[in-house]
C-alpha positions, 0 to 999 in steps of 0.5 A, a space after each residue: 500500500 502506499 498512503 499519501 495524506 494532506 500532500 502539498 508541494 510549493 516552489 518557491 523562486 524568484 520572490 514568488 510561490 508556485 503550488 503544484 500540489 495541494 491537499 492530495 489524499 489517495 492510497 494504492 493497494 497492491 497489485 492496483 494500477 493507476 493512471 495520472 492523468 493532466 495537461 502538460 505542467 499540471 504537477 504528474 511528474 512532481 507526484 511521481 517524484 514525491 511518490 518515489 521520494 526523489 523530492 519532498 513535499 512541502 507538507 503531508 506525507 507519502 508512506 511505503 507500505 510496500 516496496 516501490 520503484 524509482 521513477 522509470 528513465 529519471 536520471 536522478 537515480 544514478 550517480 553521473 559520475 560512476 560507470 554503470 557498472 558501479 552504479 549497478 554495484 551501488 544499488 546492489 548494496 543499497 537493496 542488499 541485492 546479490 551484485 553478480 546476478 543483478 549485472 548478469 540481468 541488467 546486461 542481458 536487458 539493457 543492451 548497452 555493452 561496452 557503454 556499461 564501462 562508461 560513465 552514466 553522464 555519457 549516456 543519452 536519454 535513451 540509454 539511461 532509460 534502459 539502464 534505468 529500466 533493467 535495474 529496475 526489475 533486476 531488483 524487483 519492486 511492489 510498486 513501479 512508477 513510470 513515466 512515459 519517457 521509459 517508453 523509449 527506443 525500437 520497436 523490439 525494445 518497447 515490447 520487451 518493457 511490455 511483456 517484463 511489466 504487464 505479463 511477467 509482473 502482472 500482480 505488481 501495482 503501477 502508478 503511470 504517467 502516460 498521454 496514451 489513452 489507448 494505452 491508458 484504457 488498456 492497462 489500468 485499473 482506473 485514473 486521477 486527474 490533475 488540474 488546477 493543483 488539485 488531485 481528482 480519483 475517478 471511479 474507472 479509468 473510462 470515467 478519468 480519461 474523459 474527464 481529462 478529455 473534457 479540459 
């Protein structure tokens, strides 16, 4: 379960305050998939950074009742410096992951080869996703945020995300960021809009997509 209550999130910058998120109230029980649905710039992704705990809030509070992923393809999760490699070697030791297993996985999924050897600054975008990615269920999480930028690369690469997070961990919770609402439709279980600095829970992902249509 995650549990957010009272969450409020306030720039500030410039002598001016900018309130992204005010008074978001919602929990996700296991094995629940949700959409996150708004315009451009209407606070998504600072929720899926608040939720993975990249950033935190300016009050409330997000609680982790099960284990939750980084936000996929965001770059903060490694440190630029390092090689992949020894960023794989970090992780390992901070999840208590066996080192020698999650480089076997990582490189059989990500395809990077001798970029691995390479700082991870080096990396393009893409890159970073599939890195990002393949650390990812090498560790395996409860919960995975993603970010529609993971949905990044060829054709037979999207497809391998797929099959990894909709069949082979079909049971896990997914809280998604996605402007796809075909693909939205199919893979959720129902949606939340977010306008105005306020979070809205639809009562279906039918009901959150024409919501969001409608603005």
């Amino acid at each position: 379960m995650i549990r957010v209550s009272n969450l409020r999130k306030v720039y500030r910058g410039h002598g001016r305050s900018h309130v992204v998120l005010d008074d978001v109230n919602f929990t996700v029980p296991r094995g629940f998939k949700l959409a996150l649905l708004g315009r451009n710039g209407a606070g998504k992704s600072t929720l899926i950074r608040l939720l993975g705990k990249i950033e935190m809030p300016t009050a409330g509070s997000v609680r982790h009742e099960m284990s939750v992923s980084w936000p996929l393809g965001f770059g903060g999760a490694f440190q630029g410096s390092l090689t992949g490699i020894d960023n794989i070697r970090f992780l390992s030791r901070i999840y208590r992951s066996d080192f020698a297993r999650m480089r076997a996985s990582v490189e059989d999924f990500a395809e990077l080869g001798e970029f691995l050897y390479q700082p991870v600054k080096t990396y393009s975008s893409g890159m970073q996703a599939r890195l990002a990615f393949a650390l990812s269920i090498a560790i395996e999480f409860e919960c995975y945020l993603i970010d529609e930028v993971i949905m990044v690369g060829d054709a037979r690469f999207f497809q391998r995300c797929q099959d990894e997070l909709f069949v082979k961990r079909a049971d896990r919770a997914l809280i998604i960021v996605s402007h796809d609402m075909g693909f939205i439709r199919e893979t959720c279980d129902s949606g939340a809009l977010i306008h105005n600095a306020k979070f809205h829970m639809c009562g279906s992902v039918v009901e959150a997509i024409d919501a969001y249509q409608a603005l």
